[in-house]
RODO-670878 format. One record per residue (C-alpha): x, y, z. Coordinates in nm, 2 decimals, decimal comma. Example, Ala and Ser with C-alpha at 12.3 -4.5 7.8 and 13.67 -1.06 7.14 Angstrom:
<nodes>
X = 1,23&Y = -0,45&Z = 0,78
X = 1,37&Y = -0,11&Z = 0,71
</nodes>
This chain:
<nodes>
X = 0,00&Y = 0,00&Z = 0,00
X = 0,26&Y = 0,24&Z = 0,11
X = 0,49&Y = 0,21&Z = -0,24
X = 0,27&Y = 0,38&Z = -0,47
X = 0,30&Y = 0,54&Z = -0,84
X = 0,40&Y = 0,96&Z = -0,85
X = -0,01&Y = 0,97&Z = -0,98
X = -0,10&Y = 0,86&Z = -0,68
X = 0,13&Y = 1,04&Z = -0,45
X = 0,03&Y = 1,36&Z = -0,67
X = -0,35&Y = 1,36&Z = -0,59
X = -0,31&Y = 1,22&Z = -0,22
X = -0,06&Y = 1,55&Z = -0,16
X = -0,37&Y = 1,75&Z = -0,34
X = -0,61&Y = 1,56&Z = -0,12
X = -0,45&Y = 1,64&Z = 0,20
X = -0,43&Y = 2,06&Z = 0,07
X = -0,82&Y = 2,00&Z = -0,01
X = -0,86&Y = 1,86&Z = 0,30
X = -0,72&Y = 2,13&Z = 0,53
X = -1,00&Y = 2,35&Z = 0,41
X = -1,25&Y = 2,19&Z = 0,67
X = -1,07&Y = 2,26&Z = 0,99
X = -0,83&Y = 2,55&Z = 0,80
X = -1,14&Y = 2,83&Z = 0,94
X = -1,17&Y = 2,69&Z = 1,27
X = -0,88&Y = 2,90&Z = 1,46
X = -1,02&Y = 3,22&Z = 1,28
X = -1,38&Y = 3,29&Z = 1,36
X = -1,35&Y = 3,48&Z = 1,63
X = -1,05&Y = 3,70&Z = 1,42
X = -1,32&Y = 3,70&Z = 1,17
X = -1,61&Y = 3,79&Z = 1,35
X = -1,42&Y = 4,08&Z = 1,54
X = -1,23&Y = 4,23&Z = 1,22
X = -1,56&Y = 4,19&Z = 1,01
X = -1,84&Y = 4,27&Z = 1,31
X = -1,96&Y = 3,94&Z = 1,22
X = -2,17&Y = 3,75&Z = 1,52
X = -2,13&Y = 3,38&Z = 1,59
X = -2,42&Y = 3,25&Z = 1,33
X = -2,31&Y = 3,49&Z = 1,10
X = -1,95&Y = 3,33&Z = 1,10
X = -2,11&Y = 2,99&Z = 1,10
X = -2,21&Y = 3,06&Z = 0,76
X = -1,85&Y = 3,02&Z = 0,63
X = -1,94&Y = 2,66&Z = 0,73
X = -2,26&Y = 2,63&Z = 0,62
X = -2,24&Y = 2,80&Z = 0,28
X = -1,94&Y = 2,60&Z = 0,20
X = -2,12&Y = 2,24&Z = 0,32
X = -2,45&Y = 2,37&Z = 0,12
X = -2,33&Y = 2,43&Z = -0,20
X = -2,08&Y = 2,11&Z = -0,20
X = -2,39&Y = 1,86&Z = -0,09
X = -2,59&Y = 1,98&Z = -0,39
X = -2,27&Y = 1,99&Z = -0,64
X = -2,24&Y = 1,62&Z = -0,50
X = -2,53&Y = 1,56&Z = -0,78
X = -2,35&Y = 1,68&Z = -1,06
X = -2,01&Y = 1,60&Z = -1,00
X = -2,02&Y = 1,25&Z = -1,16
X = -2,23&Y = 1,37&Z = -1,49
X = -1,93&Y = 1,63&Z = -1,53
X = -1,68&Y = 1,36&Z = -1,44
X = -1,84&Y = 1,11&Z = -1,63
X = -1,78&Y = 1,36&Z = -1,97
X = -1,48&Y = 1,48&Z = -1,91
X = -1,29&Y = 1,24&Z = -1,75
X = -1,10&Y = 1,21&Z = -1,39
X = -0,77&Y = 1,46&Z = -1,45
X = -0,98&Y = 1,75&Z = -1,63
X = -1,28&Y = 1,71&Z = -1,29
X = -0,98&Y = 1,73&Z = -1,07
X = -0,79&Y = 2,02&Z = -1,21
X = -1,10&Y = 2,15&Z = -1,26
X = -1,20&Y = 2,17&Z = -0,93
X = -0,88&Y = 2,28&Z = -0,79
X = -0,88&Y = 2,59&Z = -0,98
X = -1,23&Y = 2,68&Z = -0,88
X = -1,07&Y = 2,65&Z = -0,49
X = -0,81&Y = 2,84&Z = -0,62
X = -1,03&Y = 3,15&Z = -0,68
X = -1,29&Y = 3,06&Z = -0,41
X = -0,99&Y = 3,07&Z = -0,13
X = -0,80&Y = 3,39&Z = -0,29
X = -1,06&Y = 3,58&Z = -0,36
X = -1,21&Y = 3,52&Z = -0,03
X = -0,91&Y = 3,67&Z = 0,11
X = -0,96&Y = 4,00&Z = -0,01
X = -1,29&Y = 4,05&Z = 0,10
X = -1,38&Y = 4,31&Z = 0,31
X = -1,77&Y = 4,21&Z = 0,40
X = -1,81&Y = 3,88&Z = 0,60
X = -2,11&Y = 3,82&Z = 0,32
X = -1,79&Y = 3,81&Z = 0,07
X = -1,59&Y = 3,63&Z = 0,23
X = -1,93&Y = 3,35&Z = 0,29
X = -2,00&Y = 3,37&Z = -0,09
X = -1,63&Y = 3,29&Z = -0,16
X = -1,59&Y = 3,07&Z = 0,06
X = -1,95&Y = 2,88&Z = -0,12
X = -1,76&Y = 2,88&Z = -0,44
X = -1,49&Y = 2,70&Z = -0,27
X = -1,76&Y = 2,42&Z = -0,16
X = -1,80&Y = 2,40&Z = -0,57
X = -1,43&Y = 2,32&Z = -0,61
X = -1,38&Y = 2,07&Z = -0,32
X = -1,72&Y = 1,89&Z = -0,42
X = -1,56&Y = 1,84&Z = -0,78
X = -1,20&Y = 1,74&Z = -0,64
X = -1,31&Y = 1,51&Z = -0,35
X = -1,57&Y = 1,30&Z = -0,55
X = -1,31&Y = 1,23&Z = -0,79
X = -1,00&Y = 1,18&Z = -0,58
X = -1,05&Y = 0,87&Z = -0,47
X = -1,14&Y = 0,74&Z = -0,87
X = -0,82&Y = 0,87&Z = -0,93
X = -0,65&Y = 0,70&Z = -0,66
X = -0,77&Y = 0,35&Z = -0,73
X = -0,75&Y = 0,33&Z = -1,10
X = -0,35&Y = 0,44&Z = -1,04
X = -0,27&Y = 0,23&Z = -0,74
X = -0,09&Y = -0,06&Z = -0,64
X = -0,30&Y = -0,29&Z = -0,38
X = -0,68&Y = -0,36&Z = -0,35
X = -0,96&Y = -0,10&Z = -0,31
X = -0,98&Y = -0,14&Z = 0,08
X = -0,58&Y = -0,04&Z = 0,06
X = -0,67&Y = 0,25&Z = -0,17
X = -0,95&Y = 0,33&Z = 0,08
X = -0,70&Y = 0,30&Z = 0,37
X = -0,46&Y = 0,55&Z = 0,18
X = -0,71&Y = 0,82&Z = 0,06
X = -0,87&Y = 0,80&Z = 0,45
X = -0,46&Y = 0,85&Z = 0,57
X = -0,45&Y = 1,18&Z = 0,32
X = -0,75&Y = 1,29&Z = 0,48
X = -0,66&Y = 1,27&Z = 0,83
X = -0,32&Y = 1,41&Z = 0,77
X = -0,52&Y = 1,75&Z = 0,57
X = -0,77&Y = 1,75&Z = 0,89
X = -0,50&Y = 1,73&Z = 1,13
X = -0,26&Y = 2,00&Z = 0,92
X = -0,58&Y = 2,26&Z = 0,85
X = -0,62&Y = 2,40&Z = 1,22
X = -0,24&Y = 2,40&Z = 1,31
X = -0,19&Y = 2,61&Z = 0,97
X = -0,50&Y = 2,80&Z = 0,99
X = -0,41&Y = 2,87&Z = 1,37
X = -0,02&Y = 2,94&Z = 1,22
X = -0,11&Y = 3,20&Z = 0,92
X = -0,45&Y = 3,34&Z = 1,16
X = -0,20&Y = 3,48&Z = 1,41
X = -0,07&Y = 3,75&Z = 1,14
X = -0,43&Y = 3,80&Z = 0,98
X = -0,73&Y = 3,63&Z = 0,95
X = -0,66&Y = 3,64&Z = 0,55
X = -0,41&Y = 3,47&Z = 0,60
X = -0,52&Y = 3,08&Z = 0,60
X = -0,73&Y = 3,15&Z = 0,31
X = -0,43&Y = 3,31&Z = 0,12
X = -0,21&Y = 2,97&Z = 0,25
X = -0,48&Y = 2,77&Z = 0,06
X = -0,44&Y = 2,96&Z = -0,25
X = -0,08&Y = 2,89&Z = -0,28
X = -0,08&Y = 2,55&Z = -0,16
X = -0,35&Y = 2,44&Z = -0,42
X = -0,19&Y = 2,59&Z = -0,72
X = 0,09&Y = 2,39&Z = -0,60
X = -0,13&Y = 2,05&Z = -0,64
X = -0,25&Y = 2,14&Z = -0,97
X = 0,09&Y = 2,18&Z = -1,09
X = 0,17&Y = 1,86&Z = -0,94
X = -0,15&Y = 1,69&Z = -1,10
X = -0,14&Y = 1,82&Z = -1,44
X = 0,23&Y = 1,68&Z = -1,46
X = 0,21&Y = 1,36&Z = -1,30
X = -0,21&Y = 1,23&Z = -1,30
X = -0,16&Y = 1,06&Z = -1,65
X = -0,47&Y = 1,16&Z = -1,90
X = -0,79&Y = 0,99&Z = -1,84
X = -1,05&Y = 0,98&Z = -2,12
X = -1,50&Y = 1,00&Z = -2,04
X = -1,63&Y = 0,69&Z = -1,93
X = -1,85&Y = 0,51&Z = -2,18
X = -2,16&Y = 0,52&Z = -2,00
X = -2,25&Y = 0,87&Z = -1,84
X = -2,41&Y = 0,96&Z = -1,53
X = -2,80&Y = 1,06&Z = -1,49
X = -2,83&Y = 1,38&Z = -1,22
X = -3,16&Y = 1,14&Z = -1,13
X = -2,91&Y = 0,83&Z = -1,06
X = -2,81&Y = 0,92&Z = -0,68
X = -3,21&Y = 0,97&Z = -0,64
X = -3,28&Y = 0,63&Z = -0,78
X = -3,01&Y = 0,51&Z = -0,52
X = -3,17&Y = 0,65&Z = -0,20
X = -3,45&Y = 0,40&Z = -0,29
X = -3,19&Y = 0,15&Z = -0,11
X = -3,30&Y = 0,15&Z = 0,27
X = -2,93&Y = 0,08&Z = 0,36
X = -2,80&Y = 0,35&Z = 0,20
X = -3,08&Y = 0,60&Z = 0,27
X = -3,00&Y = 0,47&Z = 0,67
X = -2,64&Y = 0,57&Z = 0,66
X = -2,70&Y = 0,90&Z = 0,46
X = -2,95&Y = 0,99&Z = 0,76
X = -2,74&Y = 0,91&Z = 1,00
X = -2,47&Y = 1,09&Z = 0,88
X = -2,69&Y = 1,45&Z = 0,80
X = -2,79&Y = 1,36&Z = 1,21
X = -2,42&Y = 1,36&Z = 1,29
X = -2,35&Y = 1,66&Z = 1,13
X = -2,48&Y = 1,84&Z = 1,40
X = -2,29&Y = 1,73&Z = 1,72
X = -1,96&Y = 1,75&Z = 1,44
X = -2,05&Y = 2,14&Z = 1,38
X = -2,12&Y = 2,19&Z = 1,74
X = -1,78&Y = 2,05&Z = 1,84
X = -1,62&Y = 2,24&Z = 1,44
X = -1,78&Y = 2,58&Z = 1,44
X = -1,91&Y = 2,67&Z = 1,77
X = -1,63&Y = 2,56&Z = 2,03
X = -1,35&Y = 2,86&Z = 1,90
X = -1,62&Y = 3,06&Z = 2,06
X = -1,63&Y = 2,96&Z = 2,44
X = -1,25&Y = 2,84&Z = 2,40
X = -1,19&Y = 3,20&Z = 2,38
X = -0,88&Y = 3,19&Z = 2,26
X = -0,64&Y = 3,33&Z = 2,03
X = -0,61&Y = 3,15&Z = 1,65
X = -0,25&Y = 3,00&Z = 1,79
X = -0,43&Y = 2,83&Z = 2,09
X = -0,72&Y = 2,67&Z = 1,89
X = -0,54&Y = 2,59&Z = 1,57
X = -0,32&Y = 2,32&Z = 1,82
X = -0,62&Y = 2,18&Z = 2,02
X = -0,78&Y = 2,15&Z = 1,66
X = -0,45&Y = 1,95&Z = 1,55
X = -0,47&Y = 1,77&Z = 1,82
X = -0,83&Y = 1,67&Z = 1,73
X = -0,74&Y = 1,61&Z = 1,38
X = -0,44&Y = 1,38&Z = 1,47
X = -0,65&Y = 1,18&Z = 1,70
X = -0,87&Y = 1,15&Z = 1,41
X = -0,62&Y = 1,06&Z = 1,16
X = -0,48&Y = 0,79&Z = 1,39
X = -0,81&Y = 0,62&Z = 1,46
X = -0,94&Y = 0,64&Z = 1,14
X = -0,63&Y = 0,42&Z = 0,94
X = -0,50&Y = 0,23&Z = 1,23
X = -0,79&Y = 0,17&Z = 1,52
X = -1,16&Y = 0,16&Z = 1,27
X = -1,00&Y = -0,13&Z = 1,05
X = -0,93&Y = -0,37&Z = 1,38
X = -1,23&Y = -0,21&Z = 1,57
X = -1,43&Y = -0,34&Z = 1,26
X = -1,27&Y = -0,71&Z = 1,22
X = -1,30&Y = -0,80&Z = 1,58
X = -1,65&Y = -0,63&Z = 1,67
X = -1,86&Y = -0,57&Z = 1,33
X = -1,94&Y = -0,29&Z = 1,14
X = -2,25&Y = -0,18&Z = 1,27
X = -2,18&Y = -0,25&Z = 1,66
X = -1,82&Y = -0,08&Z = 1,62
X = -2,01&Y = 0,27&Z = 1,46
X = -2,27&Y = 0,25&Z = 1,78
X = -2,07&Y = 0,21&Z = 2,06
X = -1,83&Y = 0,54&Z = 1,88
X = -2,12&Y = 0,74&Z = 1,79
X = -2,27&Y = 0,69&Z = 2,12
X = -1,92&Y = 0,76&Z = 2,31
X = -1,90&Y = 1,09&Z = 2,11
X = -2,27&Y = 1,22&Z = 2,21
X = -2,12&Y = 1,17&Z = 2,59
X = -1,85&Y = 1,37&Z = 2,57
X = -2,08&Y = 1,65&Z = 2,38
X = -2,35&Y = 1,59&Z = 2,68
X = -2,01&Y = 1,66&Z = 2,89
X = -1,94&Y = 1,94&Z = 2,69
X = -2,23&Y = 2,12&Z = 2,72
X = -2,24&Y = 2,11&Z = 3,14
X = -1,87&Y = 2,22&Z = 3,15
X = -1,93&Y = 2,46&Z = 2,90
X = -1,71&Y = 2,76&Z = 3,12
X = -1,40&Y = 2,52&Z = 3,18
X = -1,13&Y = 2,57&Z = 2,90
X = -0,94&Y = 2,26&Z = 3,05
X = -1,29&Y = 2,05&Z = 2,97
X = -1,35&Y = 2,20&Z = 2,64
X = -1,00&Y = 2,18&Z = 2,48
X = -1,01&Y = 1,77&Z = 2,63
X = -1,30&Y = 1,69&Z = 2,50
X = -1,24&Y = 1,80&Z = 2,17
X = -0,95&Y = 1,57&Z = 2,12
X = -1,08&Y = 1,30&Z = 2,27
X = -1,39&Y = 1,35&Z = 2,02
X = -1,19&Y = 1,34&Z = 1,74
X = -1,07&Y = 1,00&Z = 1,84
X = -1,45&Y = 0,82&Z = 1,76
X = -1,52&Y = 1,06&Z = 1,48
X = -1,17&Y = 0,92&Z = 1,30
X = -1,35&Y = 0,58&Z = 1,39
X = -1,68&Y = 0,65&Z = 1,24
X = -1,53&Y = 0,83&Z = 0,93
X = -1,36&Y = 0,54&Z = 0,78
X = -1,61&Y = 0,26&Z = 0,86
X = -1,89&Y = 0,51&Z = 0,72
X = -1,66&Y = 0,52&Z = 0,42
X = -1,62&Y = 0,16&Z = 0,35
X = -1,98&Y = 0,12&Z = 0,46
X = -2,14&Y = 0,33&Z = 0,15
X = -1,94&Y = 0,19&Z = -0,06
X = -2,06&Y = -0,17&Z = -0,02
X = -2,43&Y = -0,12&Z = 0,06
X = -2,58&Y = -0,09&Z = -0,19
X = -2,63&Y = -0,26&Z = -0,56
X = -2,49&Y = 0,05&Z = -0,75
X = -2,20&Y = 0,21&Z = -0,86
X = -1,99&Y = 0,32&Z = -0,62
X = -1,97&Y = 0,67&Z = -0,77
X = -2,39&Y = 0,69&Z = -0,74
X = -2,38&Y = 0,57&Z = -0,43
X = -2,12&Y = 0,81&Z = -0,31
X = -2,28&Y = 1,12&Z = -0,51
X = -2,67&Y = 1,03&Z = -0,32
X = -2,48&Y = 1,02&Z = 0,04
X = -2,31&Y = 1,29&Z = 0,04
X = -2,60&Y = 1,52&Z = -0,10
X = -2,84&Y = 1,39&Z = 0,16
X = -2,56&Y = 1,45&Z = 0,49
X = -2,44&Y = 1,76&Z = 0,32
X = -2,72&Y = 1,97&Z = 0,20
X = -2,96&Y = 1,84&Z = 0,48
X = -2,62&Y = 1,87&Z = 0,75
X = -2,49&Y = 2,21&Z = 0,66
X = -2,78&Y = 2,41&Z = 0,89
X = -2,61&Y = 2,28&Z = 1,18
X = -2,31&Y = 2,51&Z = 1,19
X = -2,58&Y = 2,82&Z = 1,15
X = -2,80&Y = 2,64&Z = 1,39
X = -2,54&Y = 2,64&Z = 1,68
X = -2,39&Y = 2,94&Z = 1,62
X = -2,75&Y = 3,10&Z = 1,66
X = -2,87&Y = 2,90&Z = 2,01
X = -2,52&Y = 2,97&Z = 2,14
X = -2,64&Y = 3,35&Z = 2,09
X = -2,95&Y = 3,34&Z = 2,18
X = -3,01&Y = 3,12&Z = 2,47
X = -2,64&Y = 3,04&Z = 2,58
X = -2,29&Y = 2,84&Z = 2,49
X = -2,45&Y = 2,57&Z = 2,67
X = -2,72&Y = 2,48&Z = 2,41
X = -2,50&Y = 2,39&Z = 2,11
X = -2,35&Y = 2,08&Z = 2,28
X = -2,68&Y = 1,96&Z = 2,41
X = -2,82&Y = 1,96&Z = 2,04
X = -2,51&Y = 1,86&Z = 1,88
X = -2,54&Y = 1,52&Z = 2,18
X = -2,89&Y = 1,45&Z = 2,04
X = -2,79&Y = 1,46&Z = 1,73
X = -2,56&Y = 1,23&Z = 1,76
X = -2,77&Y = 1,01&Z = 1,97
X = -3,05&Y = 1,00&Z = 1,71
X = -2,79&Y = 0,92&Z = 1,45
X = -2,74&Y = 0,62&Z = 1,68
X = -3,09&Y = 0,51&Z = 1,70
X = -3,12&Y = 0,53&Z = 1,30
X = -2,81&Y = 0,33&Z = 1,23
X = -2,96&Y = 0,08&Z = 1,51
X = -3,32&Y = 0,11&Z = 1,37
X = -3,19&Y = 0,03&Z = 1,02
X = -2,90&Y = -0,22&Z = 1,13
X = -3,10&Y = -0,54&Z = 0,90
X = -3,04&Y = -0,33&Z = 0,59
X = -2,67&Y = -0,33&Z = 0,67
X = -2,58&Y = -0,70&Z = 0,79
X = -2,49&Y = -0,76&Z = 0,49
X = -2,15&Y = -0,56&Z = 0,48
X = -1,91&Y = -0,70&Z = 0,69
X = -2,00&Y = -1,04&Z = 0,50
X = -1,94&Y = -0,93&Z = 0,19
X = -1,59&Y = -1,04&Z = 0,00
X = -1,37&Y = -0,79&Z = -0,05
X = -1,37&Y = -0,71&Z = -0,46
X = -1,16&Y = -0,54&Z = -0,66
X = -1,32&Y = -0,25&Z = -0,87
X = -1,27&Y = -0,09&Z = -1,21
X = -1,12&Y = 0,24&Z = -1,16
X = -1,48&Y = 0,40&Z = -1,30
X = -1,67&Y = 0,23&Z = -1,01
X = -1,46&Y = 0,43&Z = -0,74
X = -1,58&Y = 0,74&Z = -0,63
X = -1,47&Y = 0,93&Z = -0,29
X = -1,76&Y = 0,95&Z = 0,04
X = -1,57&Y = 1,24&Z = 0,22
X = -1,66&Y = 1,32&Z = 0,62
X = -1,73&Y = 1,65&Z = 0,85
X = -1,58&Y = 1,73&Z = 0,71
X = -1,59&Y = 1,79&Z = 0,61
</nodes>
């Protein structure tokens, strides 16, 4: 798994650049909000925006892929983050900077529903290795976004976007040279497929219980810089903490989690730890020491349910994986992205204490769907591990997102 082609190595380095984008934000809100005279909901738009506009791209993005091949979606999207991040930069009006940072959504929904495709059809090893690798660029761009962000946010809050900028025209150089061409696929996509696909209880379980989910990740994401009250330094390196503990868990712990206890069982007991530690949360809302704990800790069982949710969607259900892929993510994305908004709003208000109690029911009714719906899935933990034809792969990104 680990000796892979330069292709591969190309769009796993542009993967972990996309990838910083979710947490990149995180240690600038409050620098934000204050330069801008944004309030907390306000700044949770840069959130909500960006997850709104990448769930409904999520329908498109394997038409366009389908027509014009892997290499052109990818570069394709990168530029579009390109502009999105740069241009979001220079605004001066936190309703710029949302709209910019919306157009970014376009970009990543383009690059990460393709980078995965990309990954397999180049890569030494079977899917679940490919899988493995793609999840390991992921956590490494989680764990690398707040650090940077909190790095670049400590000389100005345009900073981190600028970073992005400059980092992603670096991965489309690196593409464009080294990702050989790739030509449309035969058959193309239908915008109606991912539709057709939610018609699949198992996969119409999962996609719920991920939108669910959503809300006790943007609780924990876009409301906790807030009572942190820190400066972008401090939360950028509890946020890498909480994206190395997500890194780790999700390549090394998920996969033995998963062989000794089950799919299903494995997601349930995480999902269930992490709406404890947002109940806990939300009654130690005041302590800083609780707070920045917590938040590492959390992103332990969220590296855990990111990767089994992953493999998970991709074996559900009887259609291509890129349909599949394209249906999920439009149903937790679109349907998820009102829970950064949402917390940022109660924490105003009512009080900080609100957020985490929402974001722990969440989580707690993602539990009782995946529980509810657990028939639908038996299935996946029995199923033989198959290799795929590069055109069947397509990426199922998390929180991030």
């Amino acid at each position: 798994m680990w000796r892979q082609p330069r292709a591969v190595l190309a769009v796993a380095f542009a993967c972990i650049i996309a990838f910083m984008g979710i947490g990149l934000v995180d240690p600038i809100l409050k620098s934000i909000a204050h330069s801008l005279g944004a309030s907390p909901s306000q700044t949770a738009l840069l959130f909500t925006g960006y997850m709104a506009v990448m769930g409904v791209s999520m329908l498109v993005t394997g038409v366009v892929s389908s027509r014009l091949g892997v290499k052109r979606t990818l570069l394709l999207g990168l530029v579009i983050i390109i502009a999105g991040a740069g241009l979001a930069g220079v605004q001066g009006t936190i309703g710029g900077v949302i709209g910019f940072r919306a157009l970014w959504g376009l970009g990543n929904a383009l690059f990460i529903a393709t980078a995965l495709t990309a990954i397999v059809s180049s890569a030494r090893g079977s899917v679940k290795e490919s899988v493995i690798f793609y999840e390991m660029a992921l956590g490494v761009g989680i764990a690398a976004g707040p650090l940077i962000g909190g790095v670049l946010g400590a000389i100005s809050w345009r900073g981190p976007f600028f970073g992005v900028a400059a980092l992603m025209t670096m991965a489309l150089v690196v593409t464009y040279y080294l990702l050989p061409p790739t030509s449309p696929v035969t058959q193309v996509t239908s915008i109606r497929d991912p539709f057709r696909a939610l018609r699949h209880r198992g996969l119409l379980t999962v996609a719920v219980a991920a939108l669910l989910y959503n809300f006790g990740f943007f609780s924990l994401l876009a409301f906790t810089p807030f009572p942190l009250d820190m400066g972008a330094h401090g939360v950028g390196l509890i946020f890498f903490g909480w994206g190395l503990a997500l890194a780790f868990t999700s390549v090394v712990v998920a996969p033995r989690l998963q062989r000794r206890f089950g799919t299903v069982v494995t997601l349930l007991v995480a999902l269930a730890a992490l709406a404890l530690i947002l109940a806990i949360m939300a009654v130690w809302t005041d302590s800083r020491m609780v707070l920045a704990t917590c938040v590492v800790a959390a992103g332990a069982f969220m590296g855990v349910n990111n990767t089994l949710i992953t493999e998970t969607v991709m074996k559900v259900a009887p259609v291509e994986r890129g349909v599949a892929s394209a249906a999920y993510n439009f149903v937790r994305f679109s349907g998820g992205a009102v829970a950064p908004w949402l917390a940022g709003r109660l924490g105003e208000s009512i009080n900080a204490h609100v957020p985490f109690w929402v974001g722990a029911a969440g989580v707690l009714l993602s539990v009782g769907v995946l529980a509810s719906g657990a028939r639908f899935l038996a299935h996946v933990d029995a199923e033989a591990e198959r290799e795929s034809s590069p055109g069947e792969a397509a990426a199922v990104t998390v929180g991030d997102a």
